[in-house]
TORVORO-195052 format. One record per residue (C-alpha): residue in one letter; x, y, z. Coordinates in pm, whole numbers, padded with zeros to 5 digits, always signed. Example, Ala and Ser with C-alpha at 12.3 -4.5 7.8 and 13.67 -1.06 7.14 Angstrom:
2
a+01230-00450+00780;s+01367-00106+00714;
end
This chain:
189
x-04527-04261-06568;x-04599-04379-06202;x-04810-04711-06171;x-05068-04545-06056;x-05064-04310-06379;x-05061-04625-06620;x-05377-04767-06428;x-05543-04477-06396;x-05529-04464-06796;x-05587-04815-06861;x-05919-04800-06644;x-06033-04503-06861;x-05985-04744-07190;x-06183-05038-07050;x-06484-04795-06904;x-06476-04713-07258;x-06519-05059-07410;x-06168-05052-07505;x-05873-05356-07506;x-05594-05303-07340;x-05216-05470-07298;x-05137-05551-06969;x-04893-05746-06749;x-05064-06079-06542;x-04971-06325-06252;x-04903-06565-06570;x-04810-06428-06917;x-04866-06048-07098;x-05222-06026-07183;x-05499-05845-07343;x-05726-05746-07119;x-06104-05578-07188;x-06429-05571-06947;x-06521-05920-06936;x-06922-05799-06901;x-06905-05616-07251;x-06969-05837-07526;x-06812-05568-07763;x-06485-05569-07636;x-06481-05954-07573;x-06565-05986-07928;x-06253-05730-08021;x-06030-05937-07823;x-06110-06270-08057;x-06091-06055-08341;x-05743-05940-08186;x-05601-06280-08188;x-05754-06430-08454;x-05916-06690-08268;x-06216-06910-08292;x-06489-06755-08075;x-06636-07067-07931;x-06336-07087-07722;x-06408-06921-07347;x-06182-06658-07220;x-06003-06638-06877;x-06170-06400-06633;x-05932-06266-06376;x-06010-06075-06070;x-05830-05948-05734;x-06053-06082-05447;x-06162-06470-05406;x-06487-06264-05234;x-06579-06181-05602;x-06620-06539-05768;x-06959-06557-05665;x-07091-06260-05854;x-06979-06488-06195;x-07108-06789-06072;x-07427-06946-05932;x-07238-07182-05693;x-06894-07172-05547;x-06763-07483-05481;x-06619-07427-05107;x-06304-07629-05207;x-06234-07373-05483;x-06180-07127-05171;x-05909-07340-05023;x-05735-07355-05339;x-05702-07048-05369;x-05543-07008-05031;x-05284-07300-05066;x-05178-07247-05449;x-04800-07201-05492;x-04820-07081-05859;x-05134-06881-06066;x-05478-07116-06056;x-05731-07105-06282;x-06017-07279-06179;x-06323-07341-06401;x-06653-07306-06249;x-07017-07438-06404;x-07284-07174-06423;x-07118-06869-06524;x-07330-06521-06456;x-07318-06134-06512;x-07046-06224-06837;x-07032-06156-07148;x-07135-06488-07296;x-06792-06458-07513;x-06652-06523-07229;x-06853-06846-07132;x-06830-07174-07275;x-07048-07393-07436;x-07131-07623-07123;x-07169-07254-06923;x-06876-07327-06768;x-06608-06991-06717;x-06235-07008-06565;x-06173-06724-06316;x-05824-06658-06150;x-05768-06447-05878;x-05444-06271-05934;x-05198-06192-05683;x-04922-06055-05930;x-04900-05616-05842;x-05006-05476-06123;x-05287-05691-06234;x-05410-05698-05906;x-05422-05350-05816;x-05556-05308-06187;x-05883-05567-06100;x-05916-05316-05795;x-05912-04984-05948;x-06167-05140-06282;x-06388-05279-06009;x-06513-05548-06284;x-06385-05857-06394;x-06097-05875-06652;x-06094-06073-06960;x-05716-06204-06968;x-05606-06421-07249;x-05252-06461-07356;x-05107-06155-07602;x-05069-06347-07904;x-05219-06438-08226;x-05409-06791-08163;x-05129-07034-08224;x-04805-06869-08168;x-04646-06890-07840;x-04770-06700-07533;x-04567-06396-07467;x-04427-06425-07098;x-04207-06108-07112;x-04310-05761-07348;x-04041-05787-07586;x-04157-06082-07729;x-04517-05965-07790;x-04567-05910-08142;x-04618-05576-08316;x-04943-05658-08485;x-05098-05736-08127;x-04898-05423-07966;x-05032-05226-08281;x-05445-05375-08229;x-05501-05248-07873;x-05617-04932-07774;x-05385-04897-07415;x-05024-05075-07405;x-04965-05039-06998;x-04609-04924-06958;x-04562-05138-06589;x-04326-05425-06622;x-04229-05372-06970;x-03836-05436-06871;x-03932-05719-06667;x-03734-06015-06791;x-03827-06320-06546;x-04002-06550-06759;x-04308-06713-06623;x-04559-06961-06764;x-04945-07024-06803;x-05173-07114-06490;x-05275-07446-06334;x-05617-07519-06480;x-05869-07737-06283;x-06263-07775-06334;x-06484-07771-06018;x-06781-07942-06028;x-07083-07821-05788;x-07083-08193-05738;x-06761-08179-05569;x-06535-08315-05822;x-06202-08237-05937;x-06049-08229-06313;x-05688-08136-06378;x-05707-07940-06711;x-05349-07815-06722;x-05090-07846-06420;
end
């Protein structure tokens, strides 16, 4: 199957409200349409995790932030240019969600992803992407496919074949909160 194939066929699962398991910038994921509160709700159920926790929201274009959020820091902008490694960056204000995906403060983290597949994935859904860590809550994040397990491979409706025999481990995003204040909080580094 071409890359183009296996994104052509996840799209048609998340149009559909579906979840899907996909390669990130960061870690394997499961991904659904992070505007359907549905799916959002199947990807808790998925990983067995509490749903007052928010979701990551990632998306291919810094140019898109503001359609989740009422006010983009401009910092946030330059952060995004000058990161060395995936950033997540937590905005106040969160809009056009699910409200799974939001926190309790209205607060949402969005990263724009720069990683291939994810990125030309973001592109072809046109919508943001719910992407949280293919595991059950708890158990370690799965950085390469073989070490997903097969009750999360088994839960999904689309397993993307891209990057499956990819074996370069990689690690969770940087995680800062943005304030429309102007302030600055390192969540994770």
């Amino acid at each position: 199957m071409t890359l183009e194939e296996d994104i052509k066929a996840a799209v048609e699962v998340l149009k559909k409200g579906g979840v899907i398991l996909y390669p990130t910038d960061t870690v394997w994921g499961l991904g659904c349409d992070a505007t359907r509160s549905d799916a959002v709700k199947r990807v808790f159920t998925i990983k067995q995790r509490d749903d007052s926790k928010a979701l990551i929201i990632l998306t291919d274009s810094a140019d898109k932030i503001d359609r989740y959020v009422d006010e983009v820091p401009d910092i946030a902008y330059e952060l995004i240019d000058v990161a060395v490694k995936p950033l997540t960056i937590v905005y106040d204000n969160a809009r056009n969600l699910a409200p799974e995906t939001v926190a309790s403060d209205g607060s949402v983290g969005i990263r724009v992803t720069e990683e291939k597949v994810s990125k030309m994935l973001c592109r072809a859904f046109r919508k943001p992407l719910v992407s949280t860590s293919a595991n059950i809550s708890g158990q370690p994040a799965p950085d390469i496919f073989s070490r997903i397990s097969r009750e999360i491979v088994e839960s999904v409706d689309y397993v993307m074949s891209s990057r499956r025999d990819d074996t370069n481990e990689s690690t969770p995003s940087s995680v800062i909160k943005l304030g429309v204040d102007g302030s600055v909080k390192i969540l994770r580094k």
